[in-house]
Structures are given as structure tokens and as C-alpha cells.
N, C-alpha and C positions, 0 to 999 in steps of 0.2 A: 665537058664538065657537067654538064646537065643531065646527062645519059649516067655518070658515075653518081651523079645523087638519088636519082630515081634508083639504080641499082641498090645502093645504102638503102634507100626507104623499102624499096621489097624484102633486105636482108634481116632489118630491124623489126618488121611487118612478122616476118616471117617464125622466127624466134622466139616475139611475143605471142603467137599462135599457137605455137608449140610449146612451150612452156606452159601457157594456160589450159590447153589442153593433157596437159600430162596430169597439172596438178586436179583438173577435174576427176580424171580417172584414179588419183590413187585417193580423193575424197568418197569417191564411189564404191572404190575396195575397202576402204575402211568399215563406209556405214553396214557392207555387207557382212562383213567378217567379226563384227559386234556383237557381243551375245544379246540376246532377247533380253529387254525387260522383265524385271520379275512380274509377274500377273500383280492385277490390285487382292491386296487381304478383305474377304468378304465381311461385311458388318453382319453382326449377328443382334436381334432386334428383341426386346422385349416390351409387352404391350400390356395395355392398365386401361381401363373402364370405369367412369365415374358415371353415376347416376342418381339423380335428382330423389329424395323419400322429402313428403310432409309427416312427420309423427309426432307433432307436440312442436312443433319447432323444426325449419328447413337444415338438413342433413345431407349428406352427398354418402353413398356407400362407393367405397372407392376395391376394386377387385383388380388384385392383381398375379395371376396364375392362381393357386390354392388359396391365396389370402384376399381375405374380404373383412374390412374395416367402415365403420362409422364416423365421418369428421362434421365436422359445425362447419355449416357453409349458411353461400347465401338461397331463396330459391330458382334461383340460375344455375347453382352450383358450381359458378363461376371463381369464387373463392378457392373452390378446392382446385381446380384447376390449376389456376395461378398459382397455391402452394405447391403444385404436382412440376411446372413450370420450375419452379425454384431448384427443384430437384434434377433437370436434366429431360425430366417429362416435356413430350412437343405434340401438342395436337395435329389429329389425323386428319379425324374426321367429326361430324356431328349431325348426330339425329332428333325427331320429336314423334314417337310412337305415339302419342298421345300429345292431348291438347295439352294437357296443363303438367307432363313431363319431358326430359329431354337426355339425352344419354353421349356422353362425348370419349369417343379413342383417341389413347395419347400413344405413343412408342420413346421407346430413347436406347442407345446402347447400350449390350449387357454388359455388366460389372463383375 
């Protein structure tokens, strides 16, 4: 009686090996046989420069490709940012060529 259970447990043993083994391998064929991923779509970037002017009153010249405009900021020029910010604009980077100016790149996706 002992000998036929032990028998059962290797049959049982057995079966579930093979079975698990099967289904690993037609997991395995699957992920092969999948087609690729489409690639990621590249962001394409466009970039803006604000710059600090004293002329009578703190100004930000704000340039962006061709276009170069004048807005009312503060002399941080922190204001125009923030409105640049509102717009989708996200600071890069920032610089101080000088002591008492500073120049900050923004980017954000083309439209």
C-alpha cells in the first residue's frame, strides 16, 4: 500500500512538471513571436530666452526663435518667467554674465 502511494506521488509530481513546463515554453514562444514595440515618438523642443533690461523700469526681453518682445517684469525677471511657465515654458537652465544681469532658458513642446 505504501509502495502504490509513493507510486501516485511520483505520477502526480510528475504531470505537474510537465505541465508547468509546457506552459513555460509556449509563454516563451509567445513573447518571441510578438511583434516589437513601436519605438517612443521623439519630442521635438522649442526654446525661449529671457533676459533681464534696466530702461526706465525692470523689463525682461523675452526671445523666441525670430521673435523678440518686451514685457514688464520684475528685476529678476522672475515674473516673466512665471508667465512663460503659465504657458507650458519650463526652465532649463540659468545664468549671471554679469553681476547685476541674469539670463534664464526655458523649453516646452512644439505646437
Amino acid at each position: 500500500m505504501l509502495l502504490q502511494r509513493k507510486q501516485i506521488l511520483i505520477l502526480v509530481l510528475s504531470v505537474v512538471g510537465i505541465v508547468s513546463i509546457a506552459e513555460l515554453g509556449r509563454y516563451a514562444f509567445q513573447a518571441q513571436t510578438r511583434p516589437p514595440a513601436s519605438p517612443m515618438t521623439r519630442v521635438r523642443w522649442e526654446y525661449c530666452t529671457v533676459n533681464t533690461i534696466n530702461d526706465g523700469g525692470w523689463k525682461a526681453q523675452v526671445m523666441n526663435g525670430t521673435n523678440s518682445q518686451r514685457v514688464e517684469s520684475d528685476y529678476t525677471g522672475m515674473l516673466a518667467v512665471n508667465r512663460l511657465g503659465d504657458d507650458g515654458w519650463e526652465l532649463v537652465s540659468v545664468i549671471h554674465p554679469t553681476e547685476t544681469s541674469v539670463e534664464y532658458f526655458l523649453k516646452r513642446p512644439m505646437r
